[in-house]
C-alpha positions in Angstrom: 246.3 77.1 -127.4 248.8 79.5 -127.4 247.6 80.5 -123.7 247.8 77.0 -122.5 251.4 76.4 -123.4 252.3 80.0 -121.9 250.7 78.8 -118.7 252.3 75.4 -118.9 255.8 77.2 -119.2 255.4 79.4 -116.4 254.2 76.5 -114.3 257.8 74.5 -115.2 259.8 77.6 -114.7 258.2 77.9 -111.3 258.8 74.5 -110.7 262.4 74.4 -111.9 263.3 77.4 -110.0 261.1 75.7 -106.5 263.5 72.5 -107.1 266.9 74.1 -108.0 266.6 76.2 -104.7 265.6 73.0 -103.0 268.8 71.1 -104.4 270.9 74.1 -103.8 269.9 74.4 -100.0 270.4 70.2 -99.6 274.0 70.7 -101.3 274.8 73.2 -98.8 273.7 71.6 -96.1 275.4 67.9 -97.0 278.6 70.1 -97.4 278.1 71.8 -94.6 277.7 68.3 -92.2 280.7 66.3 -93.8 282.8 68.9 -92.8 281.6 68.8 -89.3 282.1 65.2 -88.9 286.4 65.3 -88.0 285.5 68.0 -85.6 282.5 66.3 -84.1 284.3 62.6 -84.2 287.3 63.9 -82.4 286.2 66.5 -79.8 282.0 65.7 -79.5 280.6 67.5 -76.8 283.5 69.4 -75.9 282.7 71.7 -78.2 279.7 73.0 -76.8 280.6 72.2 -72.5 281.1 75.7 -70.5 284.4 74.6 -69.6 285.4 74.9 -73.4 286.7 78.2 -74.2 287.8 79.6 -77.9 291.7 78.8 -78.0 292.7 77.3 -81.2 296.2 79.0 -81.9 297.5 78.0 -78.4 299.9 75.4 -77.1 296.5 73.5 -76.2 294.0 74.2 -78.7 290.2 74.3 -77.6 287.2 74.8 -79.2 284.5 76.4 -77.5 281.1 77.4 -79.4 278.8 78.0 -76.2 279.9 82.0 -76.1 279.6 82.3 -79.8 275.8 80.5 -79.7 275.0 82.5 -76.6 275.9 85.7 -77.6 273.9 84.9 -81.3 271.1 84.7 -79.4 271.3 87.6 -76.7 271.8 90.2 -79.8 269.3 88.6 -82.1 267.1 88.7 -79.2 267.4 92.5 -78.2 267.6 93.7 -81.9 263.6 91.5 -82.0 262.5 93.0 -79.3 264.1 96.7 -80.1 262.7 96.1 -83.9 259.2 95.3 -82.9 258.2 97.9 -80.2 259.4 100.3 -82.4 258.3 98.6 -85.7 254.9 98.1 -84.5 254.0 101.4 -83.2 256.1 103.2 -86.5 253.1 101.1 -88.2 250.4 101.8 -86.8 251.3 105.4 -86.9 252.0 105.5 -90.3 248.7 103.4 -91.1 246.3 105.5 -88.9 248.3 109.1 -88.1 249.0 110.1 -91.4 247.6 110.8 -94.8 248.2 108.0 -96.9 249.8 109.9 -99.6 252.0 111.2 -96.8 252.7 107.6 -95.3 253.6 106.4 -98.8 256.1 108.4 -99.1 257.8 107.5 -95.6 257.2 103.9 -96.6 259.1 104.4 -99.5 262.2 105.3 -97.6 261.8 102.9 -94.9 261.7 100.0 -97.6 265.0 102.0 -99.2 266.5 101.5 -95.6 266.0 98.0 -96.1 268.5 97.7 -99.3 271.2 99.7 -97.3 274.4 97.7 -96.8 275.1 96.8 -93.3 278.5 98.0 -93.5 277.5 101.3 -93.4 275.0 101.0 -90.5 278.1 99.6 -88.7 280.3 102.4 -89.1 277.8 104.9 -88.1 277.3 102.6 -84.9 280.8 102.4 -84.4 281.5 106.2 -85.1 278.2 107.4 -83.6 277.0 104.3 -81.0 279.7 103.1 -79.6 281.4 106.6 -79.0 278.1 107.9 -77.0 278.4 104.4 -74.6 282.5 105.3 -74.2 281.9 108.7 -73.3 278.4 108.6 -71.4 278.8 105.4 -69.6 282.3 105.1 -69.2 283.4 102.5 -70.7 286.5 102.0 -72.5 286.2 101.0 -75.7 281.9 101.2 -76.0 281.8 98.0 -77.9 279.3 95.6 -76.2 276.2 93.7 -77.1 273.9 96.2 -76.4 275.6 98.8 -79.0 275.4 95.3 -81.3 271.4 94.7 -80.3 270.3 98.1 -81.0 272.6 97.8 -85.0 270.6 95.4 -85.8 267.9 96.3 -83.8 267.5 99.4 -86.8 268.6 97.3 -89.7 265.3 95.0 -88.6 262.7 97.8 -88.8 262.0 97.9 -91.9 260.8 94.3 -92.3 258.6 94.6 -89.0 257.5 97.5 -90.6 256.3 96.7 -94.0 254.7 93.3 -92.5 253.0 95.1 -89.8 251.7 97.6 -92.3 250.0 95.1 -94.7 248.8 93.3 -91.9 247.5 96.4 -90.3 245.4 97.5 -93.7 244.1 94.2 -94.2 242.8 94.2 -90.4 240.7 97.4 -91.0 238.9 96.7 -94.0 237.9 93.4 -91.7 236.9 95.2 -88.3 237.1 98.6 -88.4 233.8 100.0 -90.0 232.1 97.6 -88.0 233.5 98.9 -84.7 233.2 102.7 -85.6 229.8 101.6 -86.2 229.3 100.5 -82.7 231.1 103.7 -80.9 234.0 102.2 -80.7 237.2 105.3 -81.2 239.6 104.4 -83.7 242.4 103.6 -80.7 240.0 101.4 -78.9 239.6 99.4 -82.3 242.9 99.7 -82.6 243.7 97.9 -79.6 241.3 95.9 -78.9 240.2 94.4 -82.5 242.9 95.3 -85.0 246.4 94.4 -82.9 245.3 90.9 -81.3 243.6 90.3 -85.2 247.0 90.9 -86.7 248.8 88.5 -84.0 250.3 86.3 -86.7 251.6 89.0 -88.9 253.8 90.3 -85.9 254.7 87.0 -85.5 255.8 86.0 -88.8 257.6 89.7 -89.0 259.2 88.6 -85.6 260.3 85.2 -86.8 261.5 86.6 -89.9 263.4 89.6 -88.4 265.1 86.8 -86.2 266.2 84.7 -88.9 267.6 87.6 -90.4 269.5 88.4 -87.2 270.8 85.4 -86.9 272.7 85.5 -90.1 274.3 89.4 -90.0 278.0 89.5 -89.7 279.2 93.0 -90.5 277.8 95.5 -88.7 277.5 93.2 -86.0 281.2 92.2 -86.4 282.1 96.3 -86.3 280.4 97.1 -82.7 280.5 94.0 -80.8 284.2 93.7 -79.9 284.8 90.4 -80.8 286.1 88.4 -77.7 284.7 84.8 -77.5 283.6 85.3 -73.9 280.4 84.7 -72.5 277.8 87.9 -73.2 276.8 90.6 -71.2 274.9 93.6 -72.0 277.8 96.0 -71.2 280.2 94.4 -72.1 281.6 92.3 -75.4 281.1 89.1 -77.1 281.2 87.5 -80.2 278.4 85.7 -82.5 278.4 82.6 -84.9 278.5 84.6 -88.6 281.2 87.3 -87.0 283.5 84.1 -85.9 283.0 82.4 -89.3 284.5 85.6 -91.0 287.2 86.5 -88.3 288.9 83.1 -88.5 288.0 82.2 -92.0 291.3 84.0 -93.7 293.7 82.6 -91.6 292.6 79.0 -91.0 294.8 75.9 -92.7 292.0 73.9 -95.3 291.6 70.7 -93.8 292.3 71.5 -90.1 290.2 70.5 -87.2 290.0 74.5 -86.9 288.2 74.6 -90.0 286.2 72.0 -89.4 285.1 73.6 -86.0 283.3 76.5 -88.2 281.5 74.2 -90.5 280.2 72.9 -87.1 279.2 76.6 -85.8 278.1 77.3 -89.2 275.8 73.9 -88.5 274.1 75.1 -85.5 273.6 78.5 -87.1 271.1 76.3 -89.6 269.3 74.6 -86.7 268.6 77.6 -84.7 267.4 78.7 -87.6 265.2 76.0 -88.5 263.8 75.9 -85.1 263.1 79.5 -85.3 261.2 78.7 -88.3 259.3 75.9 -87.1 258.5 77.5 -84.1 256.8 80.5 -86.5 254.9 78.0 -88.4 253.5 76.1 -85.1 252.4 79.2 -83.8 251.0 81.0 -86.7 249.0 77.5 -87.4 247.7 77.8 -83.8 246.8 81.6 -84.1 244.7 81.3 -87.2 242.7 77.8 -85.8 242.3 79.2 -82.9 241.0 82.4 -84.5 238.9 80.4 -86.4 
């Protein structure tokens, strides 16, 4: 008896806690669109045309998000890519290279990395990074996307990491004594039976090491320069989340400047739902497919 009402109290904790995220995430996002709307009624597509640059404390104010979105993506996308050549071979090392007592232990710190705030990995790129591109390319400040990308690129590890590696250990109990048993050497198996079985665990540590991208403002904000221009690898730009908190302090409540953000802020949430749908459609394909 006493069992059955723990289990049923659990069960409507659980639930409670599934719906108040739910309601909290619909609140936000209700908020988030009816303080788009004056900035989306009175300049519409403006805001997002090439033509539009980011000018709203001049004589003629204008609005321009397409630099912001553009260079949101080109970071997120190199810190991805960065995080998961590195992230996936740093697992398989660790799985199949070391002792596991050994790998624990590295493991350990990696997931410590993780809880690191990302202040501090921006002033060690901006003491460290940035100084190396001023003084070994030649540039004159060093702050540029690519300085950005490779930030968050090491911020992003250790969630590639720890996804890779459960994904990996799973994957060898599967395949591995079967293809030892054939002759196969452990870095054939490796490569041919254990990697392309573990396709939607990179994936979902991909998608999920994007989305977190997407969102980091900091560290990003601290190497990237700042100038709402369109991005190139050498040289600066601006994201979404580093725009919001630049602008934020000194913006008039109620303004159509204010109401621009909630609109970038907006387009932050679709990229990121696309991102996520596009995880979910592909992981769905992977494992029928595998199947």
């Amino acid at each position: 008896m006493f069992k059955k009402l723990s289990d049923k109290f659990s069960k409507g904790i659980v639930y409670l806690a599934a719906f108040l995220v739910t309601a909290l995430m619909a609140v936000m996002m209700i908020h988030i669109v009816k303080e788009s709307i004056p900035a989306i009624s009175q300049l519409g597509i403006k805001i997002f045309l090439p033509t539009t640059e980011w000018r709203p404390v001049s004589q003629k104010p204008q609005y321009g998000l397409l630099p912001a979105i553009a260079g949101t993506l080109y970071v997120s996308a190199i810190a991805v890519v960065l995080a998961l050549i590195f992230g996936v071979a740093c697992a398989c090392f660790l799985d199949y290279y070391l002792p596991k007592k050994v790998a624990s232990i590295f493991l350990a710190f990696i997931d410590l990395v993780a809880g690191i705030p990302s202040v501090i990995f921006g002033f060690i790129g901006l003491t460290v990074l940035v100084k190396a591109f001023a003084t070994h390319l030649h540039m004159a400040a060093g702050q540029c996307i690519l300085a950005a990308g490779i930030v968050l690129g090491i911020m992003l590890l250790p969630f590639v990491i720890s996804t890779c590696h459960e994904s990996l250990q799973t994957a060898r109990k599967t395949y591995e004594f079967s293809a030892i048993t054939l002759g196969f050497s452990r870095e054939f198996t490796l490569l041919h039976f254990i990697l392309p079985a573990i396709r939607p665990g990179i994936i979902a540590g991909a998608m999920m090491a994007f989305g977190r991208a997407l969102g980091e403002t900091m560290a990003v904000m601290m190497v990237i320069g700042n100038s709402p221009i369109y991005p190139k690898l050498l040289g600066r730009g601006q994201t979404l989340p580093a725009l919001t908190a630049l602008e934020m302090g000194s913006i008039e409540y109620g303004s159509l400047h204010l109401s621009v953000l909630y609109v970038a802020n907006a387009v932050l949430l679709v990229i990121l739902f696309i991102v996520l749908g596009i995880s979910y459609l592909l992981k769905r394909r992977l494992a029928t497919h595998e199947n």
